[in-house]
C-alpha positions as CSV (number, residue, x, y, z in Angstrom):
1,X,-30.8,-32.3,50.5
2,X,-31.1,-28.3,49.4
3,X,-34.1,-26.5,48.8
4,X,-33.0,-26.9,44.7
5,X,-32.6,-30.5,45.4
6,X,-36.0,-31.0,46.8
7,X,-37.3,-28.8,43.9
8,X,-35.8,-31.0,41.0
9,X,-37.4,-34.3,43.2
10,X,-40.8,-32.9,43.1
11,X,-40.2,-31.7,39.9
12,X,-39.7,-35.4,38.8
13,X,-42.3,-36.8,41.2
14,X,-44.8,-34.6,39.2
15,X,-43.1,-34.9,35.9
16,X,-43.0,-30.6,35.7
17,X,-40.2,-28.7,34.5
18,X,-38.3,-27.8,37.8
19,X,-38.3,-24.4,36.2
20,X,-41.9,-24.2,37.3
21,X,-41.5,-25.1,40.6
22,X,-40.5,-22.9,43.8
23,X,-40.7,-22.8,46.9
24,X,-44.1,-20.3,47.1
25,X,-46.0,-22.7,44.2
26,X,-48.7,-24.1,45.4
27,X,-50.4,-27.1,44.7
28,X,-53.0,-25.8,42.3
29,X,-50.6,-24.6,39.8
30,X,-49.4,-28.1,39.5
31,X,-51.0,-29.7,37.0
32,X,-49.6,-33.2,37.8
33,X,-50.3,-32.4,42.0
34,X,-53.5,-34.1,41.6
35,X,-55.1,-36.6,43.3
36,X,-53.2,-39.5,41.5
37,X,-49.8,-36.9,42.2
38,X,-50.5,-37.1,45.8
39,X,-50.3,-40.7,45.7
40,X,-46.9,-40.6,43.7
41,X,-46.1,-38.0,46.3
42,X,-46.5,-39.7,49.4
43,X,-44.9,-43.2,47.2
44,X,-42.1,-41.0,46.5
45,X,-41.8,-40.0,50.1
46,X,-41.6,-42.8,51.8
47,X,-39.0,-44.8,48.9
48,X,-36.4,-42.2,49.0
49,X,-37.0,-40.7,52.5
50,X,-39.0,-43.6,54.6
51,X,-41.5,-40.4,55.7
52,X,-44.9,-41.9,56.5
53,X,-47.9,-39.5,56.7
54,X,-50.9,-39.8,58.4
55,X,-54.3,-38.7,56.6
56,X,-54.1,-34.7,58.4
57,X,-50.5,-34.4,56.7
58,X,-51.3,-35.6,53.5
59,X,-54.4,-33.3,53.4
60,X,-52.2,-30.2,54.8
61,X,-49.5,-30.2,52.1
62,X,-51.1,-27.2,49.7
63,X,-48.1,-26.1,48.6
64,X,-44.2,-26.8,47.8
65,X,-43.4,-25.2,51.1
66,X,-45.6,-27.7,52.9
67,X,-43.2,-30.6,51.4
68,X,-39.9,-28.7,52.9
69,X,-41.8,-28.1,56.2
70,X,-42.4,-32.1,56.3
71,X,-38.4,-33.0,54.9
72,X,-37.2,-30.3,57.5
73,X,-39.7,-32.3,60.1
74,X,-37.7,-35.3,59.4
75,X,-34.4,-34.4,59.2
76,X,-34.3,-34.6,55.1
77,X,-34.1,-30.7,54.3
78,X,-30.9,-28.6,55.0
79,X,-31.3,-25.0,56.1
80,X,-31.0,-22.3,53.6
């Protein structure tokens, strides 16, 4: 995947317009990236990318960037 491909997944994960969404938003200006969002997060995760995260992940992913560091982490996010 692309950084605009990860975008319009989280976009849908968090049912936001992808227009809201880059790669500097953080999770506070995410109306859906709350606590029941981080469960369809790390759902979402682990269906389309088979990513499991320990308890210290979960809890470090504060913004948009945090999810590219984890898909680059697994192999799931092409370089720019």
């Amino acid at each position: 995947m692309n950084h605009q491909d990860v975008i319009a997944w989280i976009a849908e994960v968090f049912e936001e317009p992808a227009a809201r969404i880059t790669p500097t938003t953080e999770r506070k200006d995410i109306a859906g990236w709350d606590s029941l969002g981080t469960l369809s997060l790390i759902a979402a995760l682990d269906e389309k990318f088979d990513i499991h995260l320990d308890e210290n992940e979960i809890d470090a992913m504060a913004s948009v960037q945090d999810i590219f560091a984890v898909l680059r982490r697994h192999g799931q996010l092409a370089e720019a």
